[in-house]
N, C-alpha and C positions, 0 to 999 in steps of 0.2 A: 488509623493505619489500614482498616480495611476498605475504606475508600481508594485508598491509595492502590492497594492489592489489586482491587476489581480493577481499576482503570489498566493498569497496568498488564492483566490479563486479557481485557480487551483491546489492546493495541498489539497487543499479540497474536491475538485471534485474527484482527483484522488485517495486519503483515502478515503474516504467515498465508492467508485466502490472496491477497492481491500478489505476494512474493508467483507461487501457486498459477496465476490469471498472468502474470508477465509471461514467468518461462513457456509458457504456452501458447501464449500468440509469438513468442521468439521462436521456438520449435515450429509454429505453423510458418512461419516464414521462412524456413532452411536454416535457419541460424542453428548451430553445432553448440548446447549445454550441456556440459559435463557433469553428470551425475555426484562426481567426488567433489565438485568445486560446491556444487548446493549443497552437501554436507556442511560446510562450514559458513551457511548465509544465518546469522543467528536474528529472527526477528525484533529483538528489543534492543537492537546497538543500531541506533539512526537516531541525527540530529533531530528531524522533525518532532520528537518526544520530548513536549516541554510540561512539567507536573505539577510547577508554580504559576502563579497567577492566575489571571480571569479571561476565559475563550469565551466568545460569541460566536454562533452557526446563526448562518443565515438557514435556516430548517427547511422553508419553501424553496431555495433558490439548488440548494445540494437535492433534497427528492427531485427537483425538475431537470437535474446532471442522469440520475441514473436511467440505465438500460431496460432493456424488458424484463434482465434474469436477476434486477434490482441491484445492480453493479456501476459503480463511478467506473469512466472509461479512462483506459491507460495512458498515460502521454506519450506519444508515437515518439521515434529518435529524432524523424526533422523537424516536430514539434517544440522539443527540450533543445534541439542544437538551436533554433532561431529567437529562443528566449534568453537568452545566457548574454 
């Protein structure tokens, strides 16, 4: 169970930094975030959180995604609109 605990705090920690790194290139952009609406983004409610089974990281391939200030970079919106 405490396996499980930590995991789960760190997908917390790590939503909550990236939640954090969005609203702020959205806010650098003029985009209008409402204070009250972030109240209510709760980090550990997204599908992405799977707790069963066996994950593989490619280790090299993710450190060679991050930035200088050790950060994966955001998906831009015409990035995620031309994926879909």
């Amino acid at each position: 169970m405490w396996c499980l605990t930590l995991a789960t705090n760190a997908i917390v920690c790590w939503s909550t930094e990236y939640h954090g790194l969005g609203v702020a290139a959205l806010r650098r952009g003029g985009r209008q975030v409402d204070d009250e609406v972030l109240a209510h983004i709760w980090p550990t409610h997204h599908e992405n959180v799977h707790f069963y089974g066996t994950h593989s990281v490619d280790i090299d391939g993710e450190l060679a995604q991050l930035d200088t200030d050790g950060y994966r970079p955001l998906r831009l919106p015409e990035a995620a609109a031309g994926s879909r």
